[in-house]
N, C-alpha and C positions, 0 to 999 in steps of 0.2 A: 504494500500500500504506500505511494505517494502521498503524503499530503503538504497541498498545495494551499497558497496563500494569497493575496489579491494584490496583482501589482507588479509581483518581484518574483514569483516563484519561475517566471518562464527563462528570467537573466541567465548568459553564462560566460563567463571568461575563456577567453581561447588562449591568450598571451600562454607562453611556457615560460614558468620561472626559470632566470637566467642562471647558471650554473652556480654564482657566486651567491647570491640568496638560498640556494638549498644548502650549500654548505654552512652558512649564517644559522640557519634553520635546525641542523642536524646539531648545532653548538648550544641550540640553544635553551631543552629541558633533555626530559627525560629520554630523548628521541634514540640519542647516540654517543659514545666516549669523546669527550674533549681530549684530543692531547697534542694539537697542533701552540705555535703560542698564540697569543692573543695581539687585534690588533692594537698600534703601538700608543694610538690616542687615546685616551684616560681623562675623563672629567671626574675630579676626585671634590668629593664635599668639603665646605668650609671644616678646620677642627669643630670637634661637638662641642659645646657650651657645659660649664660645671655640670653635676648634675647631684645635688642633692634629695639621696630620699626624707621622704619626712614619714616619722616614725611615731605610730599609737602605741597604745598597750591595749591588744586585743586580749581577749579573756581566756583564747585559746592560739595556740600559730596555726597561720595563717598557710595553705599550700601555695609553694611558692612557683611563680610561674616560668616556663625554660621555654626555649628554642630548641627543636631537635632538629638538626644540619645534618645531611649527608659529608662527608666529607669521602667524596668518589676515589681519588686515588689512593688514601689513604686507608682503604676496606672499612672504614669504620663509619659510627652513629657519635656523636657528637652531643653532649647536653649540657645545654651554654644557660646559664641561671641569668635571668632578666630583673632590672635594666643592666648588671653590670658590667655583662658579655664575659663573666668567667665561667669556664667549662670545668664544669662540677665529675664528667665523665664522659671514656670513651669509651664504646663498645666496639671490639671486633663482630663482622657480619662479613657475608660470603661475598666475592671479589664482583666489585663495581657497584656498587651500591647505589639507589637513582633516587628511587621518587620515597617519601616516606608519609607517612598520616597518622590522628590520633585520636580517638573518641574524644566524646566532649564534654570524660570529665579527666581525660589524658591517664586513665585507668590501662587501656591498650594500647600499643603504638607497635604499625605495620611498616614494613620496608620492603621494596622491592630490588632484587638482582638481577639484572637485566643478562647478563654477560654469563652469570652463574645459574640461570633459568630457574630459583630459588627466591621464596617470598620468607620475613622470620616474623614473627609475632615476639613482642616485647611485652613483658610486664613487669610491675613493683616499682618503689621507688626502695634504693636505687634500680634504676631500669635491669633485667635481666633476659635473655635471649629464651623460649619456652615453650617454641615449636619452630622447625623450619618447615615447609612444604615446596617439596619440586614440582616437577614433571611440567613446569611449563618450558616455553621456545623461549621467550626475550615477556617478561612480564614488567612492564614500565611503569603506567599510572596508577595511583590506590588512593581512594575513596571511602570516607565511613559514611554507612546509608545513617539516614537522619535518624533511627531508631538505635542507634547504636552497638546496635547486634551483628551486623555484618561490615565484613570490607566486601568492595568489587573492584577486581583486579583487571586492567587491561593486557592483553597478548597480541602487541603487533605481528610479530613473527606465527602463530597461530590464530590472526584474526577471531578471537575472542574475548566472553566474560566472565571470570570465573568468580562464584561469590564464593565467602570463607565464613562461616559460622564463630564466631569470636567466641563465645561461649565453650562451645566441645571442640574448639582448634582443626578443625577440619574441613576441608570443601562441599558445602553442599551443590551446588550445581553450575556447571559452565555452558555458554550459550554463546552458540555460534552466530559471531556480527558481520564481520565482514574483514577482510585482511588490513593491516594499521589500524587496528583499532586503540584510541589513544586514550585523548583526556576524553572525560567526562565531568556531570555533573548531575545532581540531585534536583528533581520539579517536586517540592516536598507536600505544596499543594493537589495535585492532580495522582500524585503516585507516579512519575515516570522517573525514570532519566535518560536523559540525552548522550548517545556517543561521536566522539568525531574520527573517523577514518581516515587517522594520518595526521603525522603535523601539519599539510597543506590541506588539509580535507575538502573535497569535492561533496563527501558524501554525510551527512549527520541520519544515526539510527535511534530509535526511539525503541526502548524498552521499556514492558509496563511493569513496575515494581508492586501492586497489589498482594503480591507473596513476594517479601523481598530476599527471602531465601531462595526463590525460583522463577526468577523473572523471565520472562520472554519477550520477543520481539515482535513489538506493533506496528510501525511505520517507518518508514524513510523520508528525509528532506534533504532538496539537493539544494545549498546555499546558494547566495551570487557571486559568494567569490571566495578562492581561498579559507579556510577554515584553520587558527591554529588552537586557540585555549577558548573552552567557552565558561561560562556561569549561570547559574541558575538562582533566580530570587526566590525567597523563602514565600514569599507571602500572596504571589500568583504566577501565572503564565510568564511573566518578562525573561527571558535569554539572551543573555549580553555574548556577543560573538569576540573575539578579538582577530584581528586580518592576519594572515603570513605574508603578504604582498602590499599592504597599504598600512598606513599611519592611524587611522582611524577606528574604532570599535563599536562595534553597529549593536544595539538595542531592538530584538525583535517583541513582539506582543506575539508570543504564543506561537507563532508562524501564519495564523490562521490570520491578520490583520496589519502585515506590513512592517514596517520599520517605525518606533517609536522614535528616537532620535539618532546621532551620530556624537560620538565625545574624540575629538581629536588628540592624541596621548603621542603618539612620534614614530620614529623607526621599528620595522615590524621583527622579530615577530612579537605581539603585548599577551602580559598576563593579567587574570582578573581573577581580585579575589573579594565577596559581599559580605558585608556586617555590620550590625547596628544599623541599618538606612543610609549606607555608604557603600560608594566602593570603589576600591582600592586597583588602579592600574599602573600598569611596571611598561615602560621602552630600557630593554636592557640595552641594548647600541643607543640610545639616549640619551643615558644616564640621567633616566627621572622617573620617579614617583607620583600619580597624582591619586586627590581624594576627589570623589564626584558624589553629588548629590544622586541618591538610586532613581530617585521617584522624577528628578528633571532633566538630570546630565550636566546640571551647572558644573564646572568645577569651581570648587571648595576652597581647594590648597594645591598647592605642586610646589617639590622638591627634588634636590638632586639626589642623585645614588652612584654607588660605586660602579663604575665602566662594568657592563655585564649582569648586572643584577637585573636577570629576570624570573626567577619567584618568589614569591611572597607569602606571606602568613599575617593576618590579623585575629585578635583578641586577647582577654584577659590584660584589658590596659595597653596594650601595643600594637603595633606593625614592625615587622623585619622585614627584608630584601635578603637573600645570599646572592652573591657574585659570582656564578660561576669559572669567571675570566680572571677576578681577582683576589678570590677565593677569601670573604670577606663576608662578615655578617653587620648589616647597617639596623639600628636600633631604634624606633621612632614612638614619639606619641601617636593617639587618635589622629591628632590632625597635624601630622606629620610635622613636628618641631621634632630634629635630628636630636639624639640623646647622646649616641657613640657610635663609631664603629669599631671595629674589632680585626684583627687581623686570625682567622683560624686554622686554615691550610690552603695547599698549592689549590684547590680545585672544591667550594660549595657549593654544591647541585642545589638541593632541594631544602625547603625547610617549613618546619611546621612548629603551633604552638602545642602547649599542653600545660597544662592550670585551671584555674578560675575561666570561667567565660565571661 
């Protein structure tokens, strides 16, 4: 099943991305190993400004909130205590380490091995490794469904999706999407989520999560253009697209109703990430940051970031960027007032929070 939308759904781009854009592309998440170097221009942030915490007497301590970094060449998981950017712990994990994720009350936290076709499940604090599960080809993106019982795993190299039962550490079911099957995202209102087939996806799949331990596949949408990171609002239909070939990050209503607006953010490929009636987009070749209002697309704030930094994580009091290029984790408010940055290792892929929401 097509579904189609009024307006847009007929577009399609013919152009072929030019050889130099797909290697940009391949640099630039969960896609494939960095280990070319980086190119040589750097827009590095002003120094962070002091940063004094201010200090209660809660009646009990408080959990306290972390960054969990990939730190890819380095095989290991990384857990960097917020705001101060000291790494409190490393974990060894199987070789290549990409994308990582954490329930939402950072009780579980998943990592995926792309290179080692091995996915680990973390638990405790201090974090401890407490399942690995194989048998996938290159498993990249990971996702906790909104109810916090499952992860779903993407499998470019086996074009599928496999969910993981968090509870009894096991797979309950994988479902065949389509080859590149990448990022995703959660439609927490309608029960779906959406996949993108590829870092330049041509093609978005729709799975219906109404058992989200065994979802299936409902429909197809074929974009207007390039597809690389998408998002999903919490609170209806809206799906924020981000481009692999344009500057731009397109805002659909559902698909069923067109383009709601356009939020200009810079050099492609952009990440997005929603929270609190915000949201949060990364031009890693930019080197910037902005916050946009959900519900208008004004933007908010914009900042700079370190050369490379295109993932992100927002909550629990903060926003991080890691650098993949400069292998750095930048530390920010809600509305993006720089706090620190951090120097962590040669190469930070991914990163996610876990604490307080």
């Amino acid at each position: 099943m097509v579904l189609h939308h009024r307006g847009i759904g007929g577009m399609r781009l013919s152009s072929t991305v030019p050889a130099l854009l797909a290697a940009a592309l391949a640099s630039a998440c969960g896609g494939s190993a960095h280990r070319g170097s980086p190119p040589p221009h750097h827009v590095r942030p002003d120094p962070p400004p002091p940063y004094t915490q201010r200090v209660s007497a809660p009646r009990r301590a408080a959990i306290p909130v972390r960054a969990l970094v990939t730190a890819e060449t380095e095989n290991r998981l990384l857990v960097v205590e917020l705001p101060s950017g000291r790494v409190v712990q490393r974990i060894g994990l199987p070789s290549d380490p990409e994308d990582v994720a954490a329930s939402p009350t950072g009780g579980v936290v998943v990592v995926t091995s792309a290179a080692a076709g091995k996915v680990t499940l973390l638990e405790g604090r201090p974090l401890r490794a407490v399942k690995i599960i194989g048998g996938f080809g290159a498993p990249h993106i990971v996702e906790i469904a909104p109810d916090g019982e499952y992860a779903y795993i993407t499998d470019d190299a086996h074009g599928t999706v496999t969910v993981i039962d968090l509870a009894k550490r096991r797979v309950s079911s994988t479902i065949p999407v389509g080859a590149g099957a990448h990022h995703l995202c959660f439609d927490v209102k309608d029960h779906d989520a959406w996949v993108a087939l590829g870092e330049s996806a041509r093609m978005l799949v729709l799975l219906s999560t109404q058992d989200p331990g065994h979802p299936r596949v409902a429909g197809h949408f074929p974009p207007p253009f390039p597809v690389h990171d998408l998002g999903c609002s919490s609170d209806g239909p809206r799906v924020w697209l981000t481009s692999a070939t344009g500057p731009d990050v397109t805002v659909f209503d559902g698909f069923d109703y067109g383009v709601v607006f356009r939020v200009p953010v810079g050099p492609p490929p952009q990440h997005v990430v929603l929270q609190a009636g915000s949201a949060y987009l990364t031009s890693g070749y930019g080197g910037s940051i902005e916050r946009v209002d959900a519900s208008t697309g004004r933007i908010l704030a914009r900042a700079s970031s370190p050369y490379g930094s295109f993932e992100l994580a927002a909550g629990g009091g903060y926003v991080v960027t890691s650098s993949l290029l400069r292998g750095t984790l930048a530390i920010y408010t809600p509305a993006l007032k720089l706090l620190r940055v951090v120097h962590l290792a040669p190469a930070t892929r991914e990163v996610a929070i876990a604490g307080p929401a």
